[in-house]
C-alpha positions in Angstrom: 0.0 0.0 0.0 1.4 3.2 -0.9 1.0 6.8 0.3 1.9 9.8 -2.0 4.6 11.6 -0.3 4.1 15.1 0.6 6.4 17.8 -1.0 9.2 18.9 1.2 8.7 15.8 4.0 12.0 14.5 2.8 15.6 16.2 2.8 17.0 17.5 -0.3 16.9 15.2 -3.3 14.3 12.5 -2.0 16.9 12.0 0.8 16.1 10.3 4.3 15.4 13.3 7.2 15.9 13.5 10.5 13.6 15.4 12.4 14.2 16.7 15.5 11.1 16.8 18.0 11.0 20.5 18.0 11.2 20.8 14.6 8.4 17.9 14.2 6.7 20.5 16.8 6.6 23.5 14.3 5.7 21.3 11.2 2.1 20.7 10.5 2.9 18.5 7.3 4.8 16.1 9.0 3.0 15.9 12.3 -0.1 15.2 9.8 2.1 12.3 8.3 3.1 11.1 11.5 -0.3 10.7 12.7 -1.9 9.1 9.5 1.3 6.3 9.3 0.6 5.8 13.1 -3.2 5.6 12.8 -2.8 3.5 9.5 0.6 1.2 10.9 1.4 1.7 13.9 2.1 -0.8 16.7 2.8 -0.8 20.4 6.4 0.6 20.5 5.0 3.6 18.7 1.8 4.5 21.0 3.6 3.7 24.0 3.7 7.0 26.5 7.9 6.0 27.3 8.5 6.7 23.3 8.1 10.2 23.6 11.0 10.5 26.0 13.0 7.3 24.9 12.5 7.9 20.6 11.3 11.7 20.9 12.5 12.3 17.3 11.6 10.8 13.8 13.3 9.4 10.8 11.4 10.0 7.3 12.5 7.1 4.9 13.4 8.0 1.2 9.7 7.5 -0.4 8.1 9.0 3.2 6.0 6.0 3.4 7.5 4.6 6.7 9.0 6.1 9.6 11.3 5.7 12.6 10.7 7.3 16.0 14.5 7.6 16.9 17.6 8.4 19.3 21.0 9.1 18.9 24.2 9.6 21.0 27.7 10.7 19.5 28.1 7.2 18.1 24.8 5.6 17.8 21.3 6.0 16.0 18.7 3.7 18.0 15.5 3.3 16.3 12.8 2.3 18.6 9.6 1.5 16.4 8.5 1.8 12.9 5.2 3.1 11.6 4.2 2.7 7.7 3.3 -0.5 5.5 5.1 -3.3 5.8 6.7 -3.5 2.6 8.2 -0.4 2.9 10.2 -1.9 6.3 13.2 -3.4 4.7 14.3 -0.3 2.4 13.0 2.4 5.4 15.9 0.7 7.5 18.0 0.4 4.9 18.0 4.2 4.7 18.0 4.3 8.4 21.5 2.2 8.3 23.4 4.2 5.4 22.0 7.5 6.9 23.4 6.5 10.5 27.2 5.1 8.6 27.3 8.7 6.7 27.1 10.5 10.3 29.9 7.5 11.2 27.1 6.4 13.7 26.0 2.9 13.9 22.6 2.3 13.8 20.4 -0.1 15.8 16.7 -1.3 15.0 14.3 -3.0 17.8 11.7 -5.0 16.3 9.7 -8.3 16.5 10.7 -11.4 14.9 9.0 -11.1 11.3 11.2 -8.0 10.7 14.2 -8.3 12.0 14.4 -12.0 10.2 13.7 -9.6 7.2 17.0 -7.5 8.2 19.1 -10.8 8.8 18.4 -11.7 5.3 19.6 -8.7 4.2 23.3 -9.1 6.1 21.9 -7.7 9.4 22.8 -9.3 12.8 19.5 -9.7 15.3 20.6 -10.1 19.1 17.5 -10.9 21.1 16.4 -7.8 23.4 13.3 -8.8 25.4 9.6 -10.0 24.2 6.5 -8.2 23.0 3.2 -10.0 25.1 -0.4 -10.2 23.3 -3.7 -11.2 23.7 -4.6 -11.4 19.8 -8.4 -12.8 20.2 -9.6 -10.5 23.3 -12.9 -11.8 22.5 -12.0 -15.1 23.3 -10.2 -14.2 26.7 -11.4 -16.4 29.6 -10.2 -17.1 33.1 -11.6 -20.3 33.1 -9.3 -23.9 32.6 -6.6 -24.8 34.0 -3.9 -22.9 32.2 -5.8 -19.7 34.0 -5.8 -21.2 37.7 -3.0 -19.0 39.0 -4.8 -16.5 37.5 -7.6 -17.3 38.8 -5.8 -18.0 42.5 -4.5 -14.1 42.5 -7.7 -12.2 41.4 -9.4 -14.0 44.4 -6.5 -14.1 46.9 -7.4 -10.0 46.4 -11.1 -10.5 46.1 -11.0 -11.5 50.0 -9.2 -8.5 51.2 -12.3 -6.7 50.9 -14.9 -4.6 48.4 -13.3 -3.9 44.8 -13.9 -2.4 41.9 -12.3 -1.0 38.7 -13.3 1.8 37.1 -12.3 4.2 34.5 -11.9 7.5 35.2 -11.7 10.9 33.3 -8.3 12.2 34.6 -9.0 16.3 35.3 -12.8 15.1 36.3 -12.1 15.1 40.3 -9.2 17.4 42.4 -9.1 14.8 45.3 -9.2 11.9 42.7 -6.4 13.5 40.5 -4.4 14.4 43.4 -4.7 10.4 44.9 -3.3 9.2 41.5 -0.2 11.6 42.0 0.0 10.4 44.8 0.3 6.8 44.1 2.4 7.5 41.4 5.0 9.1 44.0 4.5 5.9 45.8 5.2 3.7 43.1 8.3 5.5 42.4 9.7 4.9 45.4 10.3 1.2 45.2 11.6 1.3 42.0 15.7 1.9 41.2 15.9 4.2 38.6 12.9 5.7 36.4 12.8 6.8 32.6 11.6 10.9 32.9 8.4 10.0 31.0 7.0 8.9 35.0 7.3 12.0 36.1 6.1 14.0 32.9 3.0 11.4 33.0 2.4 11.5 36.2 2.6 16.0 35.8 -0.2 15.7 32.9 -2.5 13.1 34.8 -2.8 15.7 37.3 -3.7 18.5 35.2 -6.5 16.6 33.5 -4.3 16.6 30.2 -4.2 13.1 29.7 -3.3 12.1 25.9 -6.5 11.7 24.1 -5.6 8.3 23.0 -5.4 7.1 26.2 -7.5 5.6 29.1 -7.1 5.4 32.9 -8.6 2.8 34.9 -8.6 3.2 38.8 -8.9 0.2 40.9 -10.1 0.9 44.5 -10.4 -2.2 47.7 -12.6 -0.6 50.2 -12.6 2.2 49.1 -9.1 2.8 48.9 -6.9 3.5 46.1 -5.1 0.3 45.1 -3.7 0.5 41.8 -3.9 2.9 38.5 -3.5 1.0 34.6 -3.2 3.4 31.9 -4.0 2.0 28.1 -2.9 3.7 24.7 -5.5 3.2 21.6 -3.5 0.8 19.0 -6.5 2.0 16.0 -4.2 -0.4 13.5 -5.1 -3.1 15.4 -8.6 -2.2 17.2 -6.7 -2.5 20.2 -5.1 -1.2 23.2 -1.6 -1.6 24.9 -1.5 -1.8 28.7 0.9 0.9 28.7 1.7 2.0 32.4 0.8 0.6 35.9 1.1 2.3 39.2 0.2 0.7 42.4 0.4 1.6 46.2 3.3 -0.7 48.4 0.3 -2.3 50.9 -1.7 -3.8 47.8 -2.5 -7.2 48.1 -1.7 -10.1 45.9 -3.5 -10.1 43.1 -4.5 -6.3 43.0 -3.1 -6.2 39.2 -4.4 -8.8 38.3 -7.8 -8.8 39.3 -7.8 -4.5 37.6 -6.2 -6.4 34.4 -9.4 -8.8 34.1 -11.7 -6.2 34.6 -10.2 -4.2 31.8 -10.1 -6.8 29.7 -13.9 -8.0 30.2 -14.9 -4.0 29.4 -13.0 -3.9 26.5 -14.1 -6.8 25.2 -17.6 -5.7 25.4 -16.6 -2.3 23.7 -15.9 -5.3 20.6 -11.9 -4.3 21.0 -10.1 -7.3 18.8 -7.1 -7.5 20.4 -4.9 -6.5 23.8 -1.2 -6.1 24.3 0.5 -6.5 27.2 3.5 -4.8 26.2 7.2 -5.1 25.7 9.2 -6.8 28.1 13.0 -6.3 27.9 15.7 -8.3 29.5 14.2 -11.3 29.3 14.0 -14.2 27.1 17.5 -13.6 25.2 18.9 -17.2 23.9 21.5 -17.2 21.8 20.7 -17.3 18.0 22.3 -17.6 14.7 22.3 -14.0 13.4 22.8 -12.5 16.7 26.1 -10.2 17.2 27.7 -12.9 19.6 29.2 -9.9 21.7 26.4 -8.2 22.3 25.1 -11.2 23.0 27.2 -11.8 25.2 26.9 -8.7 26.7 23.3 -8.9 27.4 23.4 -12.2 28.9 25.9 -11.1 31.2 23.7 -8.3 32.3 21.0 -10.7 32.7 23.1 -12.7 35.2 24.1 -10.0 36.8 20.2 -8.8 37.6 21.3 -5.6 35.9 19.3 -6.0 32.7 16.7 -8.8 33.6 12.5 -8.4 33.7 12.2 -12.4 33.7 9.6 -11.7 36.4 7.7 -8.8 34.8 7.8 -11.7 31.7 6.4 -14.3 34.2 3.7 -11.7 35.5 2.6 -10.8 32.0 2.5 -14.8 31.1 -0.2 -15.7 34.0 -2.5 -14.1 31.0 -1.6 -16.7 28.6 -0.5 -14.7 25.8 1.4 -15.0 22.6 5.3 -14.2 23.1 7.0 -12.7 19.8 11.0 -12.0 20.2 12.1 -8.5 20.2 15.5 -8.4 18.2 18.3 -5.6 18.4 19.4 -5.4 14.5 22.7 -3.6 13.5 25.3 -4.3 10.8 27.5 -7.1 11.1 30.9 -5.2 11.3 29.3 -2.9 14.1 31.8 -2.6 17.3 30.0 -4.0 19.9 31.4 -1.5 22.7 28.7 1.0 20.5 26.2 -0.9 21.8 26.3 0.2 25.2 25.0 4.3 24.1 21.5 1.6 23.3 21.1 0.6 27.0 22.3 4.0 28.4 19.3 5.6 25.6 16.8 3.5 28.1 18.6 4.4 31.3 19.3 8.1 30.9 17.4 8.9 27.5 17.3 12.6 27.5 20.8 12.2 27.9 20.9 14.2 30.7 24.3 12.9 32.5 26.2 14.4 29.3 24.2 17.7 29.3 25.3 17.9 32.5 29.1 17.0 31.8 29.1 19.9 29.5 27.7 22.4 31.9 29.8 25.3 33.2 31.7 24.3 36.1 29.8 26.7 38.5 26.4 24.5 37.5 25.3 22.7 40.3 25.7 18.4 39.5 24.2 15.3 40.9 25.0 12.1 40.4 23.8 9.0 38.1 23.8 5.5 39.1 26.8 3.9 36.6 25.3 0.7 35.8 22.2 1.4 32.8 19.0 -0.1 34.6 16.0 -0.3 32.2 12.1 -0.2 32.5 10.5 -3.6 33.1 8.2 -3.2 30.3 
C-alpha cells in the first residue's frame, strides 16, 4: 500500500530526514504524516507513553511511506519502532543504516521477529532484546481452565481483602481523585531503582486533566481505597489497546493487578476491541541465535546474570495471561563494534541524555549524580 509523499517531507533530493522533536513540533505537514502512518501502521512501540521520552524524534525514509521514532548519541542511532506498511520496512531501514554510517554512527533497529528476520536476510545481525506479550483474540479471553488457575488463584487471593472495583476514570474530572493518582504514582516511584523521565512528565499531565486523548485510565479501588492505576494507549491499527503503564500503592495485596487487568479486559471486550497487548518486556528471554552479534550477546546475557538488565519476572507476570510471546530483536550491521552498543542501554537508562548535558555544563552549574550501571524499564 502506498502513500503519496508530501512535497518537502523528505531532505534535499528525495533523501532520508531526520527530524528533531522541536522541529516535528513546528511542522504541520509532517505531524499530519506522523499521525496518519501511526493511525494506518502503527504498533505498540510507537503508541507507547515511554516513546516520547526514549524515541522523541523521527526518521522520514526515502519515499516518506514509513517512519522511525529515533535516538541518537555521538556514536549511535537507536530506532525504537516503525510506523508505515510493511513493505516499505526493509528499504525504510535500509536508509536508516546508510543514513546513520554517513554521520559515522551505527545504527540499531528494535523489532519483533518477522522484521528483524527480514534484516538478517539482508546481512543484518538480530541479538535478542526482550519479548512483546499479546492477547490477539480478546474476545476469546477467559479465566476459566486450568492454564488460567493462578490467575484465577490471584484475582481471588485480592477478592478477599475486601470490596473492589475498577473503574475508568476521566483524569481532570475530580481534584481529590487526580491528586490520589499523583500520589500513588510518588509511591510507586519509590520502590523502584531508577525511572525513565516520561513517569514523572505522566504522572505532571495526569494531574492537570491533560491526559493524551488516545489514552484511558482505569482506577482500581479495595474498600474504598486506592489500590492501583492501569493506563492503556488506543492501538486503532489493530482495534486494540496496549496496557501501557501501571502504578500501584506498596500495601496492595496479591492479586491487585491482576484482578484490575481482568476487569479491563472484560470491558474492553464488550466495547468489541479485537485485540490486547501486554506490552514489551525487555531483559528477558535472550537465547542465543544464529544471526545474533555474539558480543552483544554476550553482553546482554551477562547483564542478565548479573540482575542488571533482567524483567524475567515482569515476563512471568505478564504470562499468567496466557498470551502470545513474539521476540524482540536488536538489529545492527555485522561489522558494528559492539562497545557502540552500550549508548542503546544508556538511551533506556538516561534517555534525554541528561548525564552528558550535564558533563558539558559550566563548572559553576550545580551536579548530581547518576547511578553507573544502565537499569532499564520492566516493560
Amino acid at each position: 500500500m502506498e502513500t503519496s509523499c508530501p512535497k518537502g517531507l523528505t531532505g534535499r533530493d528525495g533523501a532520508p530526514r531526520w527530524v528533531e522533536q522541536d522541529e516535528l513540533n513546528r511542522d504541520p505537514a509532517l505531524q499530519n504524516l506522523v499521525h496518519s502512518l501511526v493511525t494506518r501502521f502503527g504498533r505498540e512501540l510507537s503508541v507507547a507513553v515511554a516513546r516520547s521520552s526514549l524515541a522523541p524524534h523521527v526518521f522520514v525514509s526515502r519515499s516518506a511511506q514509513g517512519i522511525f521514532f529515533v535516538n541518537r548519541r555521538p556514536s549511535t542511532v537507536f530506532a525504537f519502532a516503525y510506523a508505515g506498511p510493511d513493505e516499505c520496512f526493509a528499504d525504510a531501514a535500509c536508509d536508516l543504516f546508510e543514513y546513520a554510517a554517513q554521520g559515522k554512527r551505527v545504527a540499531n533497529i528494535l523489532e519483533e521477529e518477522p522484521k528483524a528476520r527480514e534484516l538478517a536476510a539482508l546481512g543484518h545481525t538480530a541479538t535478542a532484546f526482550g519479548v512483546m506479550q499479546k492477547l490477539p483474540r480478546l474476545a476469546g479471553f477467559s479465566l476459566e481452565g486450568t492454564k488460567m488457575r493462578r490467575l484465577r488463584y490471584q484475582i481471588s487471593h485480592y477478592e478477599k481483602h475486601g470490596q473492589c472495583e475498577t473503574r475508568e476514570y476521566g483524569a481532570g474530572s475530580d481534584p481529590a481523585t487526580d491528586r490520589a493518582v499523583a500520589g500513588l504514582v510518588d509511591e510507586w516511584k519509590a520502590s523502584k531503582k531508577q525511572l525513565g523521565p516520561y513517569v514523572e512528565h505522566f504522572k505532571g499531565r495526569i494531574a492537570n486533566g491533560e491526559l493524551p486523548g488516545h489514552c484511558r485510565l482505569f482506577l482500581t479501588y479495595r474498600n474504598g481505597e486506592l489500590d492501583n492505576a492501569i493506563v492503556i494507549s488506543r492501538l486503532p491499527a489493530a482495534n486494540g489497546y496496549l496496557m501501557d503503564l501501571e502504578f500501584y500503592g506498596a500495601d496492595m495485596p496479591l492479586g491487585g493487578l491482576e484482578f484490575a487487568i481482568s476487569r479491563i479486559l472484560e470491558l474492553l471486550a464488550k466495547e468489541g476491541v479485537s485485540c490486547f497487548s501486554l506490552g514489551a518486556t525487555f531483559g528477558t528471554q535472550m537465547e542465543a541465535c544464529a544471526e545474533e552479534d555474539p558480543r552483544v550477546g554476550k553482553m546482554l546475557r551477562g547483564l542478565h546474570t548479573a540482575r542488571i538488565f533482567n524483567n524475567d519476572g515482569n515476563f512471568q507476570f505478564k504470562n499468567k495471561f496466557r498470551p502470545e510471546n513474539t521476540r524482540l530483536y536488536v538489529s545492527r550491521p555485522r561489522d558494528a563494534p559492539s562497545a557502540s552498543f552500550t549508548d542503546v542501554l544508556m538511551i533506556f537508562a538516561d534517555p534525554e541524555n541528561r548525564r552528558q548535558s550535564r558533563q558539558e555544563a559550566p563548572p559553576s552549574a550545580p551536579a548530581t549524580t547518576t547511578p553507573a550501571a544502565s537499569v532499564l524499564p520492566p516493560s
